[in-house]
Structures are given as structure tokens and as C-alpha cells.
C-alpha positions as CSV (number, residue, x, y, z in Angstrom):
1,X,47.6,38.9,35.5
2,X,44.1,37.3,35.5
3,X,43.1,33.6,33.6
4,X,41.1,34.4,31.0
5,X,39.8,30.9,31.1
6,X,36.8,32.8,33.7
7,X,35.2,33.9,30.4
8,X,35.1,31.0,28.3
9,X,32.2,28.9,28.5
10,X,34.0,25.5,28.8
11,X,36.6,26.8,31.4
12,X,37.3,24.9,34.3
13,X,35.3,26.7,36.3
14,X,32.3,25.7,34.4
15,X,32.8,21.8,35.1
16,X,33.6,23.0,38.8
17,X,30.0,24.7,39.0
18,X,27.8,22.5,37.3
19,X,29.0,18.7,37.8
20,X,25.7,17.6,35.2
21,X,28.2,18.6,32.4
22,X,29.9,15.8,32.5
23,X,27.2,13.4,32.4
24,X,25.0,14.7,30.1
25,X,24.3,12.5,27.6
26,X,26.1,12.4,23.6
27,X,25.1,10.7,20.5
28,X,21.3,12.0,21.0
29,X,20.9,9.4,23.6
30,X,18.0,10.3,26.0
31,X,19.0,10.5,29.8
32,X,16.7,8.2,31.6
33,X,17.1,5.7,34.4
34,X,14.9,3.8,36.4
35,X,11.8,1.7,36.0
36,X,9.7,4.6,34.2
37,X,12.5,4.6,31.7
38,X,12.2,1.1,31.1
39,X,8.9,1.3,30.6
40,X,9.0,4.1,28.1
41,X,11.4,1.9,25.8
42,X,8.8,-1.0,26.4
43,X,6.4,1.4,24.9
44,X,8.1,2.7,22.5
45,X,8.8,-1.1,20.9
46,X,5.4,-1.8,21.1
47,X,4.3,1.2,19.1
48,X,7.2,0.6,16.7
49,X,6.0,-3.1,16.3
50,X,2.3,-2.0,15.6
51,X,2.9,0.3,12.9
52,X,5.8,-1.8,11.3
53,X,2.6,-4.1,11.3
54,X,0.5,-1.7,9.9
55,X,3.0,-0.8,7.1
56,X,3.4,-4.2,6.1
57,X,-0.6,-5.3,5.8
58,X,-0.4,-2.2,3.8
59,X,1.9,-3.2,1.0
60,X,0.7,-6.8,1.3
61,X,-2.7,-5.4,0.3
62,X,-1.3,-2.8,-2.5
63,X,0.4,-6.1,-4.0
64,X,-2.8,-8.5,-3.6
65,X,-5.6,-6.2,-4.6
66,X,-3.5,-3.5,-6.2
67,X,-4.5,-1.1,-3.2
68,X,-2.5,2.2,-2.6
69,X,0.1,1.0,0.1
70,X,1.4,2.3,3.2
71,X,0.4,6.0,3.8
72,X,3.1,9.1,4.2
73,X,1.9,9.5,7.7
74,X,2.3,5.8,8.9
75,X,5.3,5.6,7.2
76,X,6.8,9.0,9.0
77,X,5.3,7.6,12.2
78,X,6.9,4.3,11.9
79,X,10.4,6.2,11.2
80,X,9.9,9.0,14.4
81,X,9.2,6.0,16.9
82,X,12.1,4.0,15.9
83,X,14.2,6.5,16.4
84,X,12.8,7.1,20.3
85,X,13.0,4.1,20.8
86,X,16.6,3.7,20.1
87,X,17.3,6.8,22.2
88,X,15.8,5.5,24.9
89,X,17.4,2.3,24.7
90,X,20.9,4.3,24.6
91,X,19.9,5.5,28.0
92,X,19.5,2.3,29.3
93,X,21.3,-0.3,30.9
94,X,22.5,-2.8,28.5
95,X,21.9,-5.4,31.1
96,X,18.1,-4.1,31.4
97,X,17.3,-4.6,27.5
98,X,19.4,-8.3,28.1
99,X,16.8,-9.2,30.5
100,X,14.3,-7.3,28.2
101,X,14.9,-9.4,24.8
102,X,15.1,-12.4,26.3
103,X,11.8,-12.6,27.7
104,X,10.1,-12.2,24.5
């Protein structure tokens, strides 16, 4: 009798042949390691930072001089990069953004 177990795409087998399986990464965390990856999530903050910035002089304007606010592009922009940048810092280690935070 044969193990049907060949066919299936999550058999045993599977995990045998390809060990990345396992450590792939869940919970839309990006895989990165490394000093490039830290760097990336430095980035990444920085971006975030200058167009939280941005959105913020925006409404302060459309409240002072009764401007038009924030646009749907900055605002879209603002949302995208916040996201990287919390995948990236999924893919980090935690003691790498501790040493991170503190220094600013």
C-alpha cells in the first residue's frame, strides 16, 4: 500500500525537501537580517516621520488659513510606509530596534 501523504503539498516530504518552509516568515512580516535590513527600517521611519510631518503642517494650515488639508496621495503615502516599516521591524531583532529607539 503506498502513503498518499507523497501527493499532498504539506506532506512530510515537503518539509524534508525544502527546510525554508519552516522559516518563512507569518503575520506579513518581511524576512530580513543583517545590517541592510536595519537600514531599510531606518529608512523607512524616516520617510514615515517626513510625511507624518507633512500631513500635519497640512491640517495646521487648512485650520489657520482655511487651506484644503492634507492631500489623498500624502495621506495614502503616509499609510503604505507605515505599514513597511512595521514589517520590517517584524523582521528584526527586537534587541536591534532597543538599541535603535534608544538612541534617538
Amino acid at each position: 500500500m503506498t502513503n498518499p501523504d507523497w501527493r499532498r503539498s504539506d506532506g512530510p516530504w515537503r518539509k524534508a525537501k525544502d527546510p525554508s518552509i519552516d522559516s518563512r516568515p507569518t503575520g506579513g512580516a518581511i524576512c530580513s537580517r543583517g545590517p541592510e535590513a536595519l537600514v531599510a527600517w531606518a529608512d523607512a521611519v524616516c520617510e514615515r516621520q517626513e510625511l507624518q510631518a507633512r500631513i500635519v503642517r497640512a491640517f495646521r494650515d487648512s485650520l489657520e488659513a482655511g487651506g484644503q488639508g492634507p492631500s489623498e496621495t500624502d495621506l495614502m503615502l503616509f499609510a503604505q510606509t507605515a505599514i513597511a516599516e512595521q514589517r520590517l521591524a517584524r523582521g528584526l531583532n527586537p534587541t536591534h530596534l532597543a538599541l535603535v529607539s534608544r538612541r534617538r
